[in-house]
N, C-alpha and C positions, 0 to 999 in steps of 0.2 A: 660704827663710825658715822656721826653724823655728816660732816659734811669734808672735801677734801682739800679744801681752802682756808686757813684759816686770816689769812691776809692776802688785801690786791695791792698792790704796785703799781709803778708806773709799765705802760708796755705788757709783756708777756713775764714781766716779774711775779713772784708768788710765795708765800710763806705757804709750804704744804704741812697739813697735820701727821705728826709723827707715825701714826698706827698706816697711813696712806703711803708714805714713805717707806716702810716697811713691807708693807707688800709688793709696790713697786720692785724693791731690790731683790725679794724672795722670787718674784716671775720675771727678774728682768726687764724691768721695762720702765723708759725714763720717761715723766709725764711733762709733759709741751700743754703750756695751757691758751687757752683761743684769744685775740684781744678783744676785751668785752666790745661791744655792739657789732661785730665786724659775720655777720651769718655768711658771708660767704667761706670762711675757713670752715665752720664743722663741714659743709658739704664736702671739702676735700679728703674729710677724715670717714668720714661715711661712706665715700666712693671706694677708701682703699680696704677697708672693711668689706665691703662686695667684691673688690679685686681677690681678694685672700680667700672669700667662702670661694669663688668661684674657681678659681687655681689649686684649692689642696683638698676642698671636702666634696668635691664632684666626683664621680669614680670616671675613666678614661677608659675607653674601649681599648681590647687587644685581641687581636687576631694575627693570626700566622699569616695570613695572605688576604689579598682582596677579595678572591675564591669566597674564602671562608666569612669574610664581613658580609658579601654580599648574599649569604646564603643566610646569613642569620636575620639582617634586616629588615626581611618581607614581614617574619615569624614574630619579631618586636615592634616593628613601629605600625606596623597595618592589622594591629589585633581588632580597630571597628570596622565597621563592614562600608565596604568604597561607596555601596550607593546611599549608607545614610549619610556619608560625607559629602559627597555631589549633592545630594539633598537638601541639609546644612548650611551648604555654600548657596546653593539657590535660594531659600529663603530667605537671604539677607537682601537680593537683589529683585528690583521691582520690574516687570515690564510699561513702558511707555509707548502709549499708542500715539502713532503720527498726530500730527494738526496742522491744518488746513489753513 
């Protein structure tokens, strides 16, 4: 499929090519096309795109109880070691000596 336009219109009108239209209806999904020059719509489309990865392909912690969450936390998220982290942290920060 070259391209999935084969005609603009006025507005958000659009003559879709047939093989694009076809796939549309095979995955369900109706195509809304952007009004040319207008860049602040794709960002809206791109936003909800991150909304979706971040709502359905993140895995969700589950624990029986807080007990339990909290026991497993240390074992996951503090796998580096605290003083290269304080470390880390300090090297991004300069000391300043007073002035007179």
């Amino acid at each position: 499929m070259k391209t999935a336009v084969d005609a603009v219109f006025v507005g958000r009108e659009r003559a879709y090519n047939r093989r694009f239209l076809q796939m549309c209806a095979h995955y369900l999904v109706e195509p809304v096309a952007c009004t040319p020059a207008a860049g602040w719509e794709k960002g809206q489309v791109e936003n909800q795109v991150g909304l979706v990865r971040e709502r359905f392909f993140v895995p969700r912690l589950r624990s029986a109880s807080y007990d339990e969450m909290n026991a497993w936390l240390p074992s996951t998220v503090w796998r580096a070691d605290p003083d290269a982290i304080i470390a880390a942290r300090n090297r991004g920060f300069q000391t300043l000596e007073p002035t007179n």
